[in-house]
C-alpha positions as CSV (number, residue, x, y, z in Angstrom):
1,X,-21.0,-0.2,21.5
2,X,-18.3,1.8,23.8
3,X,-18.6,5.4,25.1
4,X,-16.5,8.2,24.4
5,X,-14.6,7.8,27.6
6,X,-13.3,4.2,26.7
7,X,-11.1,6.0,24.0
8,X,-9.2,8.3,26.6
9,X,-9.3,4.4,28.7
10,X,-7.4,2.9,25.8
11,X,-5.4,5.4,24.3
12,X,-2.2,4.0,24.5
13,X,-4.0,1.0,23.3
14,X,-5.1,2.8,20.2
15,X,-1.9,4.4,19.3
16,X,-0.1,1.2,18.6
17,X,-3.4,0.0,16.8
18,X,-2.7,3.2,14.5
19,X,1.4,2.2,14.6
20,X,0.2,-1.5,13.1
21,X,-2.2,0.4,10.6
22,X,0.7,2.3,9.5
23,X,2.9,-0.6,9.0
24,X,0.2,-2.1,6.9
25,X,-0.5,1.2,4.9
26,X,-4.4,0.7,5.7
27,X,-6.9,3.4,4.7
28,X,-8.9,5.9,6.8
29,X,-11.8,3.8,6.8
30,X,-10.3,0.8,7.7
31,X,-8.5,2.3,10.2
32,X,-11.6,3.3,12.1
33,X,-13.4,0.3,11.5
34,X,-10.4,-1.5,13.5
35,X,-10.4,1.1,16.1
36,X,-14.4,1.0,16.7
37,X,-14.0,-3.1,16.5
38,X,-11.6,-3.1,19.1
39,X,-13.5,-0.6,21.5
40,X,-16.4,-2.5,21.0
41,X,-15.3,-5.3,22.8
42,X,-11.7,-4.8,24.3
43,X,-10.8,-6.8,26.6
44,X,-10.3,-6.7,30.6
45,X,-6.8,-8.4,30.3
46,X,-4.1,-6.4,29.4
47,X,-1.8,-9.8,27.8
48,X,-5.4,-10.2,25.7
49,X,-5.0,-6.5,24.0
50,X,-2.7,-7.1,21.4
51,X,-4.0,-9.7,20.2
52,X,-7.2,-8.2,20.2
53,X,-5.3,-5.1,18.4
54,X,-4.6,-8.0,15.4
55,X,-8.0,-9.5,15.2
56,X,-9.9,-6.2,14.5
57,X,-7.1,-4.6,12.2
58,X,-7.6,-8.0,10.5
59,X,-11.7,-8.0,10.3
60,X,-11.3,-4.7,9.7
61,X,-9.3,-5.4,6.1
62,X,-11.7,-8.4,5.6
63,X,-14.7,-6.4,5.9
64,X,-13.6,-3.1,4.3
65,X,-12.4,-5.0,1.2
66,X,-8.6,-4.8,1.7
67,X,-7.6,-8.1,2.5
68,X,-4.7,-9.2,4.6
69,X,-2.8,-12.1,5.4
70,X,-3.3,-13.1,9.2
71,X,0.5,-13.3,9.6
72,X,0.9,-9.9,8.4
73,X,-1.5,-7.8,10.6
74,X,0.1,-10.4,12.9
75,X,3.5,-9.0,12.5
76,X,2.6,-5.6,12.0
77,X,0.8,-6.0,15.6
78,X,3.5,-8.1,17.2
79,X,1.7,-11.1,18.1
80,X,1.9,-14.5,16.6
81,X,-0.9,-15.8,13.5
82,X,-2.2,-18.0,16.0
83,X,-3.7,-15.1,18.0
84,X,-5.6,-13.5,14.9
85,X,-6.4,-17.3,13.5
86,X,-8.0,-18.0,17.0
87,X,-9.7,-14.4,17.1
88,X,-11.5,-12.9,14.3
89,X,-14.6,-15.4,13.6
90,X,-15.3,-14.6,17.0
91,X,-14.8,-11.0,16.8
92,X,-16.9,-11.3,13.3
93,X,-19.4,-13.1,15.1
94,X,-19.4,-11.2,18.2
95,X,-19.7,-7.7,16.4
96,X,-22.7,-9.1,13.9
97,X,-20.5,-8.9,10.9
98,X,-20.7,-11.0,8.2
99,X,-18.1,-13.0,6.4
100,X,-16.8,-11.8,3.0
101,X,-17.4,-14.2,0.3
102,X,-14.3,-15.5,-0.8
């Protein structure tokens, strides 16, 4: 859970999360599943952002039924496949999300 106050924190943060939505053409809803994903659990480091950025705009297609391929939230975001790949079961986890069935 984050407070209000963490999306004035992070809103630079958030802008290029809604850049990289754009870029992938996502929906409203997935869109603010990312964006509450990445609040939820942003993290201290600055270098770790963008990759977290990647990770919840990915769990965020998984979940909401709009599938991605890692490398291309990965490019939307700027980062490299390995950063979602090494991300998003623990963000899945983390959050208490299930898994689609695939």
């Amino acid at each position: 859970m984050y407070r209000a106050s963490d999306e004035v924190e992070h809103a630079e943060w958030l802008a290029e999360l809604e850049a990289a939505a754009d870029r992938l053409d996502l929906d409203d809803a997935v869109r603010s599943r990312a964006a509450d994903l990445f609040l939820s659990t942003v993290p201290a480091d600055d270098r770790s952002k963008r990759a977290a950025i990647a990770a919840s705009l990915y769990v965020a297609t998984l979940v909401g039924g709009d599938r991605r391929a890692q490398g291309e939230v990965a490019d939307a975001v700027g980062v490299s496949r390995l950063s979602v790949q090494q991300r998003w079961k623990d963000l899945l986890e983390e959050t208490g999300l299930d898994a689609p069935d695939w």
